[in-house]
BAPAKE-171920 format. One line per field, with one value per residue (C-alpha): residue number from 0; residue in one letter; x, y, z. Coordinates in nm, 2 decimals, always signed. Layout:
BEGIN
num	c(NUM	...)
residuo	c(A	...)
c1	c(X	...)
c2	c(Y	...)
c3	c(Z	...)
END
This chain:
BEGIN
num	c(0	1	2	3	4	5	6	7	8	9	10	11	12	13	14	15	16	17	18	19	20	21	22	23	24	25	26	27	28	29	30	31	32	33	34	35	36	37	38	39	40	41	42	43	44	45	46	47	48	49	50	51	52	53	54	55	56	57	58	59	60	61	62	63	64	65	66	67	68	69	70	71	72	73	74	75	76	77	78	79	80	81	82	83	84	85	86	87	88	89	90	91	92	93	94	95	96	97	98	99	100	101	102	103	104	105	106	107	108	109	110	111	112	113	114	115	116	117	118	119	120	121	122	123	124	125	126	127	128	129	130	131	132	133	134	135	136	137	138	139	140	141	142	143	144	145	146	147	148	149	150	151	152	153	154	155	156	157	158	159	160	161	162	163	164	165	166	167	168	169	170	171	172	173	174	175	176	177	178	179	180	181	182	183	184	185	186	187	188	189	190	191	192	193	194	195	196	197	198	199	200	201	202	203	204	205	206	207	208	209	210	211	212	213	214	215	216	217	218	219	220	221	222	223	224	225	226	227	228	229	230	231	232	233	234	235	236	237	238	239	240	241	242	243	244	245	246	247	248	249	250	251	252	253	254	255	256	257	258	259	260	261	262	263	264	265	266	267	268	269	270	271	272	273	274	275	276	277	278	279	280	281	282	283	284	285	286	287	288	289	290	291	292	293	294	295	296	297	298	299	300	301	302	303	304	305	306	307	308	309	310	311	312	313	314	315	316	317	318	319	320	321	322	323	324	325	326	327	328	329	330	331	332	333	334	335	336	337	338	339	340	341	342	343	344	345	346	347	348	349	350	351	352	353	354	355	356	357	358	359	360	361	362	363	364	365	366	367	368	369	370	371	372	373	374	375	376	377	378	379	380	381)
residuo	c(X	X	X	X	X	X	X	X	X	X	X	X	X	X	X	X	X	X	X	X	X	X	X	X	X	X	X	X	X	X	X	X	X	X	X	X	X	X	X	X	X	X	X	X	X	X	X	X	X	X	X	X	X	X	X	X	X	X	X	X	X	X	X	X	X	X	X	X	X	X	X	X	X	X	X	X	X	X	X	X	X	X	X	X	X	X	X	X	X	X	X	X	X	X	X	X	X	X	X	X	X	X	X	X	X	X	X	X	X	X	X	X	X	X	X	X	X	X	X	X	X	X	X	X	X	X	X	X	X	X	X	X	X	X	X	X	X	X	X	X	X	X	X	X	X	X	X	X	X	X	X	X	X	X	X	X	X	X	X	X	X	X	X	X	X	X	X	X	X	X	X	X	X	X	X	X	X	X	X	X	X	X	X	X	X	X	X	X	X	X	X	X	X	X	X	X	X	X	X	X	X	X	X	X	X	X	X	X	X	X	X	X	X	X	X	X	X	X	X	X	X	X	X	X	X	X	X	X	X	X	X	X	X	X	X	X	X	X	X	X	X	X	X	X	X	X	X	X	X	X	X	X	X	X	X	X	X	X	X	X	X	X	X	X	X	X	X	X	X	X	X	X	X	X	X	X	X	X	X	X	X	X	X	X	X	X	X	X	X	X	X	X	X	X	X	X	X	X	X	X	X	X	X	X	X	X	X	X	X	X	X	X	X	X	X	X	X	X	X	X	X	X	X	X	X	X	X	X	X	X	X	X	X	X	X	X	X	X	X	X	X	X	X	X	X	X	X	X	X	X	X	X	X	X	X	X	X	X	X	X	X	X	X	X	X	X	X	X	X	X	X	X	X	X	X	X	X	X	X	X	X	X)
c1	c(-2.06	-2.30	-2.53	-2.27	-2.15	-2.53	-2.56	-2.31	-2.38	-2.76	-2.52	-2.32	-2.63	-2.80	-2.50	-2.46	-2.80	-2.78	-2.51	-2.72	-2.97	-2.74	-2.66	-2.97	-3.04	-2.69	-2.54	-2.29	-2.21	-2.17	-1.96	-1.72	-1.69	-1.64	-1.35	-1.06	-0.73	-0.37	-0.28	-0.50	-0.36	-0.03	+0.13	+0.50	+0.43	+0.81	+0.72	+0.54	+0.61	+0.44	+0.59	+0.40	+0.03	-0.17	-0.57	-0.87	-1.22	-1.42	-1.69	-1.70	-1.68	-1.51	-1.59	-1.32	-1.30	-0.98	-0.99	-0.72	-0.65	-0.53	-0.81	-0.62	-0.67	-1.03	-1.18	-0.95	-1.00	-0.72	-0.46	-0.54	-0.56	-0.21	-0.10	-0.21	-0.02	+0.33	+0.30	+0.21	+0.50	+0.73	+0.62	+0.49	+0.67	+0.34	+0.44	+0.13	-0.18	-0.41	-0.72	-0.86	-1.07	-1.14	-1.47	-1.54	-1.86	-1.90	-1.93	-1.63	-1.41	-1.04	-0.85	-0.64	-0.43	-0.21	-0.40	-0.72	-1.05	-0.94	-0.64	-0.54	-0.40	-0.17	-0.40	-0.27	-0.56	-0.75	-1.14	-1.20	-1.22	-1.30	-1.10	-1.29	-1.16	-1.40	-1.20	-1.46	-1.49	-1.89	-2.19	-2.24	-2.40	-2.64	-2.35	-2.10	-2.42	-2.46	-2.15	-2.11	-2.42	-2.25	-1.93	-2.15	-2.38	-2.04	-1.87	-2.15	-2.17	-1.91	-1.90	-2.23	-2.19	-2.50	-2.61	-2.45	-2.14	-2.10	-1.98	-1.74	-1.41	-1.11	-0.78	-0.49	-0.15	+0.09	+0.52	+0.60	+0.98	+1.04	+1.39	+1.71	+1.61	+1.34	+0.99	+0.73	+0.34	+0.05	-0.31	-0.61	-0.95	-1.23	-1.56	-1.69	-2.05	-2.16	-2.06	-2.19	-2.07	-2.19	-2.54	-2.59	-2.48	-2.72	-2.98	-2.86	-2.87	-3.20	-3.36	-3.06	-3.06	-2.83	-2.96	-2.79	-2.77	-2.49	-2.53	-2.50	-2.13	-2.00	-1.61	-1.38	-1.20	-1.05	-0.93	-0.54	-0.48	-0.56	-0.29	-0.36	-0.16	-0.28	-0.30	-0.35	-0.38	-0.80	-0.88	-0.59	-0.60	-0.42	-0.36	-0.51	-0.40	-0.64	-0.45	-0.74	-0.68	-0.83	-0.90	-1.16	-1.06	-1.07	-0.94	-1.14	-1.22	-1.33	-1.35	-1.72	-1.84	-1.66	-1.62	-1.72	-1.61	-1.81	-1.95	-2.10	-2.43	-2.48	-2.46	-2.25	-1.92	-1.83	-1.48	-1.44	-1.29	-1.47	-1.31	-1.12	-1.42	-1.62	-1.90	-1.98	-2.06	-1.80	-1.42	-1.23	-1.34	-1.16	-1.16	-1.00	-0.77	-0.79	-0.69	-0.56	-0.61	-0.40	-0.27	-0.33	-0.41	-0.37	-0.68	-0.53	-0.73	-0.75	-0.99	-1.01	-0.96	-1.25	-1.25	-1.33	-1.01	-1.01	-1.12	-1.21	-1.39	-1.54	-1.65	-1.60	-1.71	-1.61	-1.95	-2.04	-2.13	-2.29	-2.53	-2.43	-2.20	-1.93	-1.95	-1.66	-1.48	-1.61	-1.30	-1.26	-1.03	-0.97	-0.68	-0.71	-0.74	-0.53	-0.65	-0.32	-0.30	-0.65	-1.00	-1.26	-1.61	-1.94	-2.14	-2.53	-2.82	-2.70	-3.05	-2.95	-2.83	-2.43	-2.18	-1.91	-1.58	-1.32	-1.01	-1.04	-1.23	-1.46	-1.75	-1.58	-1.33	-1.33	-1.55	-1.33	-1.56	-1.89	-1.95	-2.32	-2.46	-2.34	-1.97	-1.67	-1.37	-1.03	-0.93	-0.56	-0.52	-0.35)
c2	c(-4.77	-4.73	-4.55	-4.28	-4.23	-4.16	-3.95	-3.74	-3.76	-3.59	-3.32	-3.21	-3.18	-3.01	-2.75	-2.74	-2.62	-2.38	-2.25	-2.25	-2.03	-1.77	-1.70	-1.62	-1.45	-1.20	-1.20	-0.97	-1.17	-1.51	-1.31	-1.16	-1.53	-1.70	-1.51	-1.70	-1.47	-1.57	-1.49	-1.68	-1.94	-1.91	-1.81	-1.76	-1.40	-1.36	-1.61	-1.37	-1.05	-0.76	-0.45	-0.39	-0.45	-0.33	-0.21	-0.14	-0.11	-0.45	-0.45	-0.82	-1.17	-1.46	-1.85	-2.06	-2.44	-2.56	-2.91	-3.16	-3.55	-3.54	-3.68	-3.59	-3.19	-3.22	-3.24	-2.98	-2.68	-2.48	-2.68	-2.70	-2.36	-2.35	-2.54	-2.36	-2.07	-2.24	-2.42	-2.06	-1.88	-2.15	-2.41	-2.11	-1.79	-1.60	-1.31	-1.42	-1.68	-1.56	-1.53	-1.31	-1.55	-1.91	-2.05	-2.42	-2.65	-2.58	-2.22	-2.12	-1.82	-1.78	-1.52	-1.52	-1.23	-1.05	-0.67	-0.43	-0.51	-0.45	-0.57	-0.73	-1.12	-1.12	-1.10	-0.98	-0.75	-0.67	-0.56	-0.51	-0.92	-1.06	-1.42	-1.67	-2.03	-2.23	-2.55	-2.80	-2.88	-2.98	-2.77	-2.50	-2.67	-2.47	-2.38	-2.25	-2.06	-1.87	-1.80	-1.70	-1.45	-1.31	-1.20	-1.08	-0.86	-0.72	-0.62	-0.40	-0.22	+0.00	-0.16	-0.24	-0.60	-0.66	-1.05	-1.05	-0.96	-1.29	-1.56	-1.90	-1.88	-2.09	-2.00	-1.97	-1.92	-1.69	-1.68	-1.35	-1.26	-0.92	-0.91	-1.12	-1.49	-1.37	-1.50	-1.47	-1.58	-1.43	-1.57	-1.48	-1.62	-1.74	-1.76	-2.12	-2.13	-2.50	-2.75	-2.81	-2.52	-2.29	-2.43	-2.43	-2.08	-1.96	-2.10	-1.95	-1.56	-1.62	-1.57	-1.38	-1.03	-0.77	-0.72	-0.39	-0.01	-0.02	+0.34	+0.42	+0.51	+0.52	+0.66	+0.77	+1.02	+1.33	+1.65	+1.64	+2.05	+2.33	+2.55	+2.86	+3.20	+3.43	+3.76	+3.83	+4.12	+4.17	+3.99	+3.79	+3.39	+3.21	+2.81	+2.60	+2.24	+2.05	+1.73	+1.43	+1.08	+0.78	+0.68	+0.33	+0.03	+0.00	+0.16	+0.48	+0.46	+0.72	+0.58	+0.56	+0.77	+1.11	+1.27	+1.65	+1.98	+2.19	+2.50	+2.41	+2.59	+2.49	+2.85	+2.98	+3.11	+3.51	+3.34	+3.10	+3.10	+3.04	+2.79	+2.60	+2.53	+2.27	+2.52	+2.84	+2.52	+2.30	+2.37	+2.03	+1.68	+1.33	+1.13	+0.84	+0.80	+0.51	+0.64	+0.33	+0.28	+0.52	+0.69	+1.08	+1.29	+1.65	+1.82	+2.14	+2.43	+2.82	+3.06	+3.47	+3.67	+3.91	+4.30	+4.44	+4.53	+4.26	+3.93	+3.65	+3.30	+3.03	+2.72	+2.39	+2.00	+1.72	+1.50	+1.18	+1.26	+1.61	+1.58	+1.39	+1.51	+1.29	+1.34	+1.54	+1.71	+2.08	+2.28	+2.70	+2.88	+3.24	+3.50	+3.86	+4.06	+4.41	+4.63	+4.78	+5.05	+4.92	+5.03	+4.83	+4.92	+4.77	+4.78	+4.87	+4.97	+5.04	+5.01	+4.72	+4.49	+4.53	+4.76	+4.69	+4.73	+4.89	+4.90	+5.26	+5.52	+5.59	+5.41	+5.33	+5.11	+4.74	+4.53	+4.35	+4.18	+4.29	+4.35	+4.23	+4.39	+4.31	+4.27	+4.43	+4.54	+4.66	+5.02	+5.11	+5.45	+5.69)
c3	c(+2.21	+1.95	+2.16	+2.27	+1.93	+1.82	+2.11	+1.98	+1.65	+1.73	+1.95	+1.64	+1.38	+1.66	+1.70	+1.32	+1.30	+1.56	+1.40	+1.11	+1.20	+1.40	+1.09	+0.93	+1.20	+1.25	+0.97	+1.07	+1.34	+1.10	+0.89	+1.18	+1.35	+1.02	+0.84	+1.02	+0.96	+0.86	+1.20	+1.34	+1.15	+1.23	+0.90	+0.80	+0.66	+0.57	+0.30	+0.09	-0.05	+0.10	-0.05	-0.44	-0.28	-0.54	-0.49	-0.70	-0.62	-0.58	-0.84	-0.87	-0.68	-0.89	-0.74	-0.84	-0.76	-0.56	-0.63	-0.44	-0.42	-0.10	+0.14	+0.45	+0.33	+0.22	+0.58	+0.69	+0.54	+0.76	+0.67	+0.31	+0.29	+0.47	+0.20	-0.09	+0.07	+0.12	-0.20	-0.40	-0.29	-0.27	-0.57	-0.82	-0.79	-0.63	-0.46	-0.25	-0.25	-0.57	-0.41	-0.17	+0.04	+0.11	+0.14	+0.23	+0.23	+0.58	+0.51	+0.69	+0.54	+0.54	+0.42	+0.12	+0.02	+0.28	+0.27	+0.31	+0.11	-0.30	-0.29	-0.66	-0.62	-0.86	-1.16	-1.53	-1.59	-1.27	-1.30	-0.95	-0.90	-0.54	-0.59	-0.37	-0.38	-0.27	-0.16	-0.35	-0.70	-0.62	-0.57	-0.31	-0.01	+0.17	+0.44	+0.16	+0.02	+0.38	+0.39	+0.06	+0.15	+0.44	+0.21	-0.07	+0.24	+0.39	+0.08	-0.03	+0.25	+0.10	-0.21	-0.49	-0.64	-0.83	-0.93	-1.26	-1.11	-0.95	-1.14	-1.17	-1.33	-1.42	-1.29	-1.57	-1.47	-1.62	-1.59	-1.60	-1.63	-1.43	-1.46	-1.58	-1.40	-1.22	-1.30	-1.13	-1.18	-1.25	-1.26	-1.51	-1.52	-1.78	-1.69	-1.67	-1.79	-1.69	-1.42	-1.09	-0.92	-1.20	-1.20	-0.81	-0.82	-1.10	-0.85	-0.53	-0.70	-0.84	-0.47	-0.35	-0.32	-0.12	+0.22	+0.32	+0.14	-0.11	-0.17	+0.22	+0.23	+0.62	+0.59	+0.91	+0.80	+0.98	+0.89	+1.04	+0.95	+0.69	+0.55	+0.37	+0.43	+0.68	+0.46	+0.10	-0.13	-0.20	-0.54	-0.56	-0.56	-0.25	-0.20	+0.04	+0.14	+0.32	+0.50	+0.58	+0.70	+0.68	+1.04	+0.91	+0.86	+0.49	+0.19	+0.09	-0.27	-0.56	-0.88	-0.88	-0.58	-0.54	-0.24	-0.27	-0.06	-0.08	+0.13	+0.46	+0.43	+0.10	-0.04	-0.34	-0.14	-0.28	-0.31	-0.54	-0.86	-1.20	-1.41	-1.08	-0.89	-1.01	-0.88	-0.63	-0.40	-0.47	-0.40	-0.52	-0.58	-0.50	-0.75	-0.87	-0.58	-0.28	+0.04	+0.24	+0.64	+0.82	+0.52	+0.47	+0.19	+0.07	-0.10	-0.25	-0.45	-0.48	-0.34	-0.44	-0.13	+0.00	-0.20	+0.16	+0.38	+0.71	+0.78	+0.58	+0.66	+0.48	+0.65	+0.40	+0.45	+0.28	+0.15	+0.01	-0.34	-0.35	-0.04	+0.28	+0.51	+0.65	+1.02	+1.15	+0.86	+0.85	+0.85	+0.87	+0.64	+0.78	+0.67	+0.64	+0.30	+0.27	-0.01	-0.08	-0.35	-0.46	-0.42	-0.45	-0.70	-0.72	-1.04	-0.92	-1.08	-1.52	-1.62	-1.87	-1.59	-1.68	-1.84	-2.12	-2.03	-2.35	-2.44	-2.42	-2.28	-2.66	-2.76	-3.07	-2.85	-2.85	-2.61	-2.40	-2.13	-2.00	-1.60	-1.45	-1.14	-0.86	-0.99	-0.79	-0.93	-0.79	-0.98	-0.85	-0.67	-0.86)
END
């Protein structure tokens, strides 16, 4: 018997170590296979309240310690993380669980909070927190510190979390009365500077660095239609609405990197408007807004129709910053431009470079604006 049960024994810690260096290997992989989902799980998801998810941009990962008495939970991670959910909705007034993720000695994640990456759990004051309880109140073993690595490597594919963004709090709770006998909680954290988790993580970031391009952005996104009128009056301004949608599977965010549109060629386009346009390049910029999986959004600006009588195009793309294009979204506005009682006049050659335009046709007249080369003007027939 005692034979078999060594046998065994060397067949585990040979799998575990397998397992071990998979994920050293394809992290990816270790990342994908290891996040176990409340579906999987089995959860009663009319427990919790799904209708005020709120979302902000992960900037940071918080380790808190989950600590429990109950021996029968601390060998099985899935059911004590089933228990932390029933017990936070049903025990203290969470709309949800608090944390975003579960991460256990054997370096196994779970998820937390019902939602895309960025969703807030419940916190008072939200700075862009990922909440990972790690369901030990020890050290982080070298499993929970691959697995940690693997959460750290995905989120900043899309997200930049720098070393001293990664820290262990405490976990305060908060009643928070929302209506006459209704309270419900809310959790805020303090940073914990000592302890055994606090020290094994100092040690783990002091070799650890990022292993993938946090600047390389990589969003789905399609433009659905463009709607702009089909004739307009030369020198006049018309509207555009540009409808995209977010075809990825996570929340599009622009707090810290815009997403530009801008002129396909990269040229100065002869229609846009000085003091709308951000530039001759750029017609509109997304910022501050998260576009969630599935949703769409209306970018909406002005451009100056053309001063020549017929048709007009300008060819736009939407771009990571003020560079890279995001495959798939250039886009063609075309309408027509009818001169009407108007005549159009180019400025050439003055031998200064411009003329001044007066109140009045004497020199004594007020200077009202001034007209470079190359200007065109719209006189009305008379």
């Amino acid at each position: 018997m005692r034979k078999i049960f060594g046998k065994y024994r060397r067949i585990l810690t040979l799998s575990l170590l397998l397992a071990l260096f998979f994920a050293e290997l394809f992290p990816e992989y270790a990342f994908a296979e290891m996040v176990k989902t409340r579906e999987e799980m089995s959860f009663d998801e009319n427990l919790a309240e799904q209708s005020n998810k709120v979302y902000t941009e992960p900037r940071k990962i918080l380790l808190v310690p989950v600590h429990t008495e109950a021996s029968n939970l601390k060998y099985n991670s899935e059911e004590w993380v089933e228990q932390i959910y029933y017990f936070s909705i049903t025990r203290y007034n969470f709309a949800d669980v608090p944390f975003n993720y579960y991460l256990d000695t054997d370096g196994n994640l779970f998820e937390g909070r019902a939602g895309y990456v960025g969703v807030v759990p419940e916190l008072t004051n939200s700075g862009g927190e990922v909440v990972v309880g790690y369901l030990s109140s020890s050290g982080l073993t070298r499993s929970a510190e691959i697995g940690l690595k693997n959460l750290i490597n995905e989120l900043s594919k899309d997200f930049f979390i720098s070393n001293e963004n990664i820290s262990v709090g405490k976990m305060i709770k908060v009643n928070e009365s929302v209506a006459d006998n209704i309270t419900l909680s809310r959790v805020s954290y303090e940073s914990v500077k000592s302890g055994a988790l606090s020290e094994s993580l100092k040690n783990f970031l002091k070799d650890f660095e990022v292993e993938v391009d946090a600047a390389k952005k990589s969003y789905n996104i399609s433009v659905e239609n463009v709607v702009a009128p089909d004739s307009a009056l030369a020198g006049e301004a018309i509207d555009v609405t540009v409808r995209i949608k977010n075809e990825g599977d996570k929340p599009i965010y622009t707090y810290r990197d815009y997403i530009y549109v801008r002129t396909a060629n990269n040229k100065s386009s002869k229609y846009w408007i000085e003091g709308e346009w951000p530039s001759a390049k750029v017609s509109q910029i997304i910022s501050d807004t998260i576009i969630l999986p599935g949703e769409s959004y209306d970018i909406e600006f002005r451009m100056l129709a053309g001063y020549v009588k017929g048709d007009v195009s300008q060819s736009l793309i939407l771009t990571y910053g003020n560079d890279e294009q995001i495959e798939e979204t250039e886009f063609l506005i075309t309408y027509k431009t009818d001169l009407g009682d108007k005549r159009p006049i180019e400025i050439t050659e003055t031998g200064v470079g411009w003329i001044n335009v007066r109140k009045c046709g004497s020199r004594s007249c007020e200077v009202i604006d001034r007209l470079d080369v190359g200007s065109v003007v719209l006189v009305e027939e008379e």
